[in-house]
N, C-alpha and C positions, 0 to 999 in steps of 0.2 A: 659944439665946443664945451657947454658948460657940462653936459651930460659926462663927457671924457674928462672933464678935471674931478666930477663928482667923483666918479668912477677910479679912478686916479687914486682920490683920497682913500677912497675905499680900501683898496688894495692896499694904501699904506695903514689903515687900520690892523688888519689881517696880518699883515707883516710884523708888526706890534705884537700882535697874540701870538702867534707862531717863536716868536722867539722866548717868551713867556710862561714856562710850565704850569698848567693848572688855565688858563685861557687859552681856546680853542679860536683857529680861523673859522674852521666850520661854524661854531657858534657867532661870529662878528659877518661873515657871510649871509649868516641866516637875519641877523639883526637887521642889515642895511638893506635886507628887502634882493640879493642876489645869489642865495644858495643855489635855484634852481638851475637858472642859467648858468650855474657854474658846471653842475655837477653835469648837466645835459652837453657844455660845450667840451666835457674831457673826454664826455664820452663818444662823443663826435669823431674824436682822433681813434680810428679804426683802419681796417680795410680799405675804405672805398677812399679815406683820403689820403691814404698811402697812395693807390692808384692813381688818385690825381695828379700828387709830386710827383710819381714816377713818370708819367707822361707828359712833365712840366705843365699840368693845366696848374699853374700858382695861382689864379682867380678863383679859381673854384674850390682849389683846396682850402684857401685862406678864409673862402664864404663858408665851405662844410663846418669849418673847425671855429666858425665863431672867431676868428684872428683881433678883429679889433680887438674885442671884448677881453680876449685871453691876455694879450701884450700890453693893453691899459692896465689892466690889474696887475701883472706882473712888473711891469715897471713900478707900481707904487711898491707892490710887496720888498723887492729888492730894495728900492730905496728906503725904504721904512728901516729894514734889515739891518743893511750896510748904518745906514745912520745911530739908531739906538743900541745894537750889539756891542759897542763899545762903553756905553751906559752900564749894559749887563755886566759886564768882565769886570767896571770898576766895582761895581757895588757886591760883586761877590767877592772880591779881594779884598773892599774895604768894610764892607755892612754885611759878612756873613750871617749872621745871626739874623738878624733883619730881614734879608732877604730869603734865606729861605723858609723863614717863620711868614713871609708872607705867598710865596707858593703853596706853605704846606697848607694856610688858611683859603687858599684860592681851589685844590685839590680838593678837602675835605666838602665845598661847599658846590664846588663842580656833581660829586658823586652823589651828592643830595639830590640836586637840583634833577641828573640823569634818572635817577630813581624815580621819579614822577613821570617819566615816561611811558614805564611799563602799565601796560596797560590789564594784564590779568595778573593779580598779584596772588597767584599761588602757590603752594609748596614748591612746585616743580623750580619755579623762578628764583625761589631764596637758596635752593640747592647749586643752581647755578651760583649766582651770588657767592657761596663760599667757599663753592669750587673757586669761581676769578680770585677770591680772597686768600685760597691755601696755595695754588700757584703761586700769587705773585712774589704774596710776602715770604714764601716758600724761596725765591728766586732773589728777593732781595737782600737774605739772611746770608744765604748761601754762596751768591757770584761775588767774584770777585770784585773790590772795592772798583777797580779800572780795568777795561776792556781793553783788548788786543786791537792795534792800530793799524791793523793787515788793510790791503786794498780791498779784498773780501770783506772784513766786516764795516769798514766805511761805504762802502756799497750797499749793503742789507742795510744799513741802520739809514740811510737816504731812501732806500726803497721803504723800508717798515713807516719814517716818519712822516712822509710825506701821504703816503695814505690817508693820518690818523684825520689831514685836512676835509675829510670828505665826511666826518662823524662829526657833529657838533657835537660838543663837549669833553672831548680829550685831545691833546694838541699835542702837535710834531712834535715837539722841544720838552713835552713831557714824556715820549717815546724814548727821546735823545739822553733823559735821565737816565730812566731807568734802566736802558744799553751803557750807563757808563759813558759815556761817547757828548754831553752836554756843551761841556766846558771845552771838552779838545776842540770840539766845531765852531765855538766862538771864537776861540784864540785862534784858528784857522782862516776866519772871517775877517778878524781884524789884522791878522799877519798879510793877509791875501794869500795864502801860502795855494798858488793854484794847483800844485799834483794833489793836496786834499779835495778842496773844493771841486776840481772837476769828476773825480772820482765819486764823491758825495752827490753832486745833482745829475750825472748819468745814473745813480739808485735812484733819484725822486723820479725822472723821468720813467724809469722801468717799472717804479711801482705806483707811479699813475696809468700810468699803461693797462697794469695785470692787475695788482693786486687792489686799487679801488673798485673794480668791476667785481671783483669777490667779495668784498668788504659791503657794497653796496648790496649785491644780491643777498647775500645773508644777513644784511638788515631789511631787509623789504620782505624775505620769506620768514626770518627767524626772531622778528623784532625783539621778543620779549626776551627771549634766552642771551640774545647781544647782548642786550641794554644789562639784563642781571649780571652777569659774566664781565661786561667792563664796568658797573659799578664796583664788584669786588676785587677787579683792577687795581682800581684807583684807590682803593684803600690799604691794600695791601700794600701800595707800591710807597703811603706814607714811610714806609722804613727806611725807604732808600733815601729820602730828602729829610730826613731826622738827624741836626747836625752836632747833637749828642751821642757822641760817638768813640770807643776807645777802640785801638789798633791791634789787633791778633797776633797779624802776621805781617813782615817784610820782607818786599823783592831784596834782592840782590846788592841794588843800588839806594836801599833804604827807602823805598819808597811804598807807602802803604799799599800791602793785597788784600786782604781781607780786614776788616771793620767789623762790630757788633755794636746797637744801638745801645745804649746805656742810659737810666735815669738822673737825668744833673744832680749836681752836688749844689749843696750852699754857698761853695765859693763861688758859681757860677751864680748868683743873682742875680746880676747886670745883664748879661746873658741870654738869662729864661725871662727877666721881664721886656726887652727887646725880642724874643720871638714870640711870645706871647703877645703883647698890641700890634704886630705887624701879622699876625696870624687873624688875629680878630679884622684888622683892615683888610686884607684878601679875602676873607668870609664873606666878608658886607661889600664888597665888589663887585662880587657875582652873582651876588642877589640883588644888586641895582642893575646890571646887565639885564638879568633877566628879567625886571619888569619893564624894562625899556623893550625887550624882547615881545613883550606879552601886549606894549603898548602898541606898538608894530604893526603886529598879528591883527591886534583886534582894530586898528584904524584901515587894513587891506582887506 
């Protein structure tokens, strides 16, 4: 029992981070000592436990696939979710500035931290690096300020974020940014509004399914080239959560399409000194993770 409540909290840790751009589940996974057995019990869900359901052996499916383990943690993540997502929505409606001055401090120190991964630090790697870096910020200049709310792209942006869970150091909800797609999935979460949300975890389901087994193989074969390619990710992707910002262009309905980041003015002092100290507290957040990380490591 204590093991499942442990367990339990865990999941609501993770939950936590997942809804938090710039803190990764994967990395709060890997902290509490349960990456492995995560990523081994998703991967469980295969073939052969298919055949299991198919043939109602439900015993044996539920042992293949690791069930306790998966559904303890899942229940905290949910709960965690459902609980704090409505924290998120107030404090972006009401502490803009604040808050994303402290993502974008939490980002910057994420891509840091990722960067000491790579392990050969050679040309080939910093080329990557600014390839991730001219895509993204390429993509963030570019797309559209909000993203089309078709059933297709709430589907791909469920299948893309829920991935990102299985990379420590980039997280669902910073995926969910940079698709544009953030904010509509919170207010979705706290509306309950179910034709989204079910739509949205039939993608995570799909792309736990596929696309973590790709994401995983190509970190295990390609590590270095990953890891350089989503550092200049994550840096690039600062444009998108940069909340200085003026309006291009307007839909139809007045509603901002396109955005270009802009350098604050002086009348915004108040402003840039709130994301400014809420930028520097998500820096130093993540570099207290990680030697909690490192304390971890080195006491297993």
């Amino acid at each position: 029992m204590n093991s499942r409540i442990s367990l339990f909290f865990k999941g609501m840790l993770m939950g936590v981070a997942e809804i938090i751009p710039g803190v990764s589940g994967g990395t709060l996974a890997f902290i509490t000592g349960i990456y492995n057995e995560l990523i081994n019990s998703i991967k469980s869900i295969n073939f052969e436990s298919i055949r299991f359901l198919t043939k109602l052996e439900l015993r044996k499916f539920w042992k293949h696939i690791n069930g306790n383990f998966l559904l303890t943690l899942l229940l905290g993540m949910v709960s965690s979710i459902v609980l704090f997502s409505r924290i998120i929505s107030f404090l972006l409606t009401n502490y803009n500035f604040h808050i994303w001055g402290f993502f974008f401090g939490l980002i910057i120190s994420s891509a840091i931290l990722i960067s000491r991964n790579i392990n050969d630090p050679r040309l080939k790697n910093y080329v990557f690096l600014l390839f991730g870096l001219f895509v993204s910020g390429s993509i963030s200049l570019l797309s559209p300020s909000s993203s089309p709310n078709s059933s297709f792209f709430i589907f791909l942006s469920g299948a893309i974020a829920i991935s990102a869970m299985i990379l420590p150091g980039i997280s669902g909800s910073f995926i969910l940014v940079f698709l544009s797609k953030y904010e509509f999935i919170l207010n979705s979460l706290n509306n309950f509004d179910i034709n989204v949300l079910s739509i949205f975890i039939i993608g995570c389901i799909f792309g736990l399914l596929t696309f973590s087994r790709l994401l995983s193989y190509l970190f295990n074969k390609f590590n270095d080239v990953v890891i350089s390619v989503l550092v200049g990710f994550l840096l690039g992707s600062l444009l998108k959560i940069w909340p200085f910002i003026e309006v291009v262009e307007y839909t139809s309905t007045n509603e901002p399409l396109y955005t270009r980041p802009i350098f604050p003015s002086a009348e915004l002092s108040t402003e840039i000194l709130f994301f400014t100290i809420f930028s520097i507290v998500g820096f130093l957040m993540m570099w207290i993770l990680e030697k909690k990380v490192i304390g971890i490591s080195k006491s297993n």
